[in-house]
N, C-alpha and C positions, 0 to 999 in steps of 0.2 A: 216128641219134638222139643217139651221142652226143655226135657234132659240133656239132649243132643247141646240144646244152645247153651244151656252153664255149662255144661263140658269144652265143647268150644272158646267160651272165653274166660274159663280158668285159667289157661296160660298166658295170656293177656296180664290178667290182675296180678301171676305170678311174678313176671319180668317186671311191672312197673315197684311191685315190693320190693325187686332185690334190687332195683335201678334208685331208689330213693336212699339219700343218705340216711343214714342212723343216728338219732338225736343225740349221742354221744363223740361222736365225729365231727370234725371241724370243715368246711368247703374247700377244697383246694385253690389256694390262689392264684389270683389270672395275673398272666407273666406278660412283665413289660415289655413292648416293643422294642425291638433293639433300636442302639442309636443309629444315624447315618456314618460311615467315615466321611472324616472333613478330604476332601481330593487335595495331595499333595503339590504346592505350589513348585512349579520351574524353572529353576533359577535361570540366568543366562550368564555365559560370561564373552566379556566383550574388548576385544583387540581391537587396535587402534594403530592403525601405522602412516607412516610420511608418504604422501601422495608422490614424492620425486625420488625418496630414497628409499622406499619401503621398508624403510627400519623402524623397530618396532618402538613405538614412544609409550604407552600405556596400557595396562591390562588391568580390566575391572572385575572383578569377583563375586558371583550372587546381585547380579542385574534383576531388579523385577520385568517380569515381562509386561507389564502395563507405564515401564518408565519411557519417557518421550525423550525426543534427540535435545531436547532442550535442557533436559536433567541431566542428560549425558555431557552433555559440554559442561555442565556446573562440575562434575565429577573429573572432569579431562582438567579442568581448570585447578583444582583441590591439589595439582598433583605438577601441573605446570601453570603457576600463576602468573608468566607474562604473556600467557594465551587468554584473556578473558573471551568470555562467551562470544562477545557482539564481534571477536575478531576470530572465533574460528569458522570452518568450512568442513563438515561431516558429508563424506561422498560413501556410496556401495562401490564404487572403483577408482582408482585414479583419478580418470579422465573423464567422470561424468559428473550430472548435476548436482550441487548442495543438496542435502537435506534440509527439511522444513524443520524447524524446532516441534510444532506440533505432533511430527511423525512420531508411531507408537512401536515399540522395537519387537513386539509380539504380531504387527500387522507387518512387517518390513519382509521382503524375501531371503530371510538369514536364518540359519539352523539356532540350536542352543547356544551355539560355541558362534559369534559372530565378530569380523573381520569390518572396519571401516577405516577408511581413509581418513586425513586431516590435510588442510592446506589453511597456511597461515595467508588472510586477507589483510591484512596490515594494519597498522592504525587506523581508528576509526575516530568516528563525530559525529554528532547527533544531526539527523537531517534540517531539526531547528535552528541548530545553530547556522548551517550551511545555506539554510533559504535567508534567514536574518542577516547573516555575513553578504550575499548574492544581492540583496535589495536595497540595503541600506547604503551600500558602495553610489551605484548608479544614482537617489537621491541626492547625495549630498556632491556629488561632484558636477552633478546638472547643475546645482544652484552656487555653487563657484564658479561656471562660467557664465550663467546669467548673471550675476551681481559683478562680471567681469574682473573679480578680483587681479591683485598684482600679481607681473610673471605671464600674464596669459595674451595678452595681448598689448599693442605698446601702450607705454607709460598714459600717454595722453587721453587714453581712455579707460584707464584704472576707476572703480564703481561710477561707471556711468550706468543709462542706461538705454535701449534700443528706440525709435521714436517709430518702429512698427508695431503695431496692437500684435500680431499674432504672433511675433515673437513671446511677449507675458503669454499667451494663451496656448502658446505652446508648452510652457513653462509651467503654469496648472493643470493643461493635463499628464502632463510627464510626472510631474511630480504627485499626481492624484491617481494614477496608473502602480507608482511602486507604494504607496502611501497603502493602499487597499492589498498590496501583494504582503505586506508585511504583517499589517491586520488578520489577514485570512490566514498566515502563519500561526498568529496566536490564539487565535479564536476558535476558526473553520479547520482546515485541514488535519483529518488524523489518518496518520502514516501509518503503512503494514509492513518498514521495516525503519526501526529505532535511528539506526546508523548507515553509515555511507564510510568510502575508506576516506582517510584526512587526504591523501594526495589530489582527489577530487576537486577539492573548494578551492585550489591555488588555478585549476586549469575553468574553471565554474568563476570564478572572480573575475578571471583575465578576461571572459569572455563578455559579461556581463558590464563589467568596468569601465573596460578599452571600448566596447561600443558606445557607451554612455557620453564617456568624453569624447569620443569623435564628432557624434550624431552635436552636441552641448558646443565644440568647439565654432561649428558652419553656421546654426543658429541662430546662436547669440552674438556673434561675429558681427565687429562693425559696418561691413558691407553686404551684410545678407540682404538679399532682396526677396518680397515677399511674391505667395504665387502668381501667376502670370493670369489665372482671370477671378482676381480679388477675391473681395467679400465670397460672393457667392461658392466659392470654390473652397472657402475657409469654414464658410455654414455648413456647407454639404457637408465638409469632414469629422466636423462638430458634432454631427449628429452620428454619424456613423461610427466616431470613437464613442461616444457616451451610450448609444444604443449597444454596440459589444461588448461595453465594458460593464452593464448591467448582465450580460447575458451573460458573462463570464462566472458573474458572480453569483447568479444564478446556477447555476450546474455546477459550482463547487457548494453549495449550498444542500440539494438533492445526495451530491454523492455521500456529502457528509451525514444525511439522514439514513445513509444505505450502511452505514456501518457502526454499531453497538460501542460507547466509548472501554478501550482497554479490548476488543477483540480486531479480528482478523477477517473477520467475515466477509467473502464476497458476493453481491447478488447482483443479477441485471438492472440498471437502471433504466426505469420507462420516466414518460412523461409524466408531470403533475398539475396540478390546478395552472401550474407559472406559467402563461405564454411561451416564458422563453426558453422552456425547458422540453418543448414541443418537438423540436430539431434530435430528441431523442431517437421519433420514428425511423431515423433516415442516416441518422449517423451514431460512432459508437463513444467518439471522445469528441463533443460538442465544445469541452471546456478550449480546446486546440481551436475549432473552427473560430468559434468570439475573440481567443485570440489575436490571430490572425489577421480577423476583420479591423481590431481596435489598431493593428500598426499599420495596416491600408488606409485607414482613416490619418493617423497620424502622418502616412508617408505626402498622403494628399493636402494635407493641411502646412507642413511645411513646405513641399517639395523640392528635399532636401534630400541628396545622392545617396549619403552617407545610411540614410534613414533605411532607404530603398533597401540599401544592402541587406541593415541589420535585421529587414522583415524577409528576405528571402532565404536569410541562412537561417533565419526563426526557423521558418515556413519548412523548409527541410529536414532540421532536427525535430518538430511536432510531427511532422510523417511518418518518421522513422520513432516515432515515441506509440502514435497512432496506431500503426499498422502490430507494431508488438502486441496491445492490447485489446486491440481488434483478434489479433490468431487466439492470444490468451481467450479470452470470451467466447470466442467459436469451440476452443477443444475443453473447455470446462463445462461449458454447457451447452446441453444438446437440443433444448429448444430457444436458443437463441435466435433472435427477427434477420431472418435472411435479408433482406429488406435494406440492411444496412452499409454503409460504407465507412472506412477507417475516421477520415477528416471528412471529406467535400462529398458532400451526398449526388450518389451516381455517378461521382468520378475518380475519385481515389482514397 
């Protein structure tokens, strides 16, 4: 038996002999991983044609696919420079919507070889300018017919001045309504687009302007006569301009916390600690309702025709400003508070 077993595992010891190197041999060396290939980037190349003549204005060569429409207009621009950026309009067709600057030309629905439209938006302006331009107008020209300067009315009562109190007090809050509007321009408000066209601010002026001076002319007018059931009717309005015009400022206050300074970012605005930022629940652009409310106050406090007007064609243009940003907010996000309404909560 025992024989049997060295015999058995003689072959054993014999393979691990010839399996073992020989002290005069060197170990074969272990061979490096190969590298990865680096993946060939994609270039794009990118056409550019006139949205009315379809003729072709521009052709870029070796687009990265991770460059955004915003570099692309820098690039459009390199090659016609009386199109700067803030005045072009990058479409996937003719007849449809701008592109975002932000858009990424590798996420867009375009092959390698991609096709955009351009349409020239004309001169442009920065929206600061255009709120500053809008605000400062309507101040200074309320306070040229309160101090009744000459030209405005007859001679005989060149800088006088009215012997009704809410005349002046219509006059600080007028003047403390655009005073905050212009504030909030410098300070509060950051805008998600730079520019607006320049044609804008002449028909934005006229509209803001010409009512100022109307609503400024009846007021401060030597025959104005004050509301028909006084005081009381002058408190009441008092408080309801000054309570909206908190509230206004309020919700431009929030929004401006909703958005990162130098981005774009959009998010739902809810309520916060503020009281008056509560009106969130129920409605979607609050900053429109306090509005509103502050020239009802005002219309009440003077009871003044002119006034009425200019809070009704307000009141129509924040609807239709409203109602935009109300669908915006519905079809960008999908759990947005049903709950709510554009302006007047429950009703429109």
């Amino acid at each position: 038996m025992d024989t049997l077993a060295l015999e058995a595992t003689s072959p054993k010891k014999a393979d691990n002999a010839a399996a073992a190197p020989s002290p005069g041999l060197a170990a074969p060396a272990k061979r490096k991983p190969a590298k990865k290939a680096k993946k060939a980037v994609v270039f794009f190349e990118v056409e550019i044609l006139d949205a009315k003549t379809k003729g072709k204005l521009c052709f870029l060569d070796k687009v990265e696919p991770n460059a955004t429409i915003g570099e692309i207009k820098s690039m459009f621009h390199k090659s016609h420079p009386q199109w700067y950026p803030a005045r072009q309009s990058i479409r996937l067709d003719s007849k449809g919507k701008s592109l975002k600057d932000e858009d990424v030309l590798q996420h867009l629905p375009v092959g390698t070889t991609a096709t955009f439209y351009f349409r020239d938006l004309g001169a442009q302006i920065s929206w600061v300018t255009v709120f500053l331009t809008e605000y400062a107008g309507p101040l200074l020209l309320y306070l040229m017919f309160y101090f009744r300067v000459p030209f405005i009315y007859a001679p005989k009562y060149d800088f006088t001045t009215s012997k009704h109190w809410v005349v002046h007090l219509a006059c600080m809050c007028h003047s403390f309504h655009y005073v905050k509007r212009l504030l909030e321009t410098l300070f509060v408000h950051r805008f998600s687009h730079g520019t607006m066209p320049l044609r804008n601010i002449f028909k934005n002026c006229t509209y803001y302007w010409g009512f100022a001076a109307w609503m400024a002319y009846y007021i401060n007018h030597p025959l104005y006569t004050p509301p028909i059931y006084g005081e009381q009717q002058i408190r009441l309005a008092l408080v309801m301009f000054l309570f909206c015009q908190i509230g206004n400022f309020s919700i431009h206050i929030a929004l401006r916390n909703l958005r990162p300074p130098g981005s774009k970012t959009r998010k739902i605005p809810y309520p916060t600690k503020n009281p008056f930022t509560w009106i969130f629940l129920l409605v979607s652009c609050p900053n429109y309702t306090y509005e509103l409310g502050s020239w009802l106050g005002f219309t009440l406090m003077t009871q003044c025709l002119p006034v009425a007007f200019f809070t009704v064609v307000g009141f129509i243009q924040m609807t239709v400003w409203a109602k935009g940003k109300h669908r915006s907010y519905l079809k960008e996000f999908r759990d947005y508070p049903p709950l709510r309404s554009p302006i007047l909560p429950f009703v429109l």
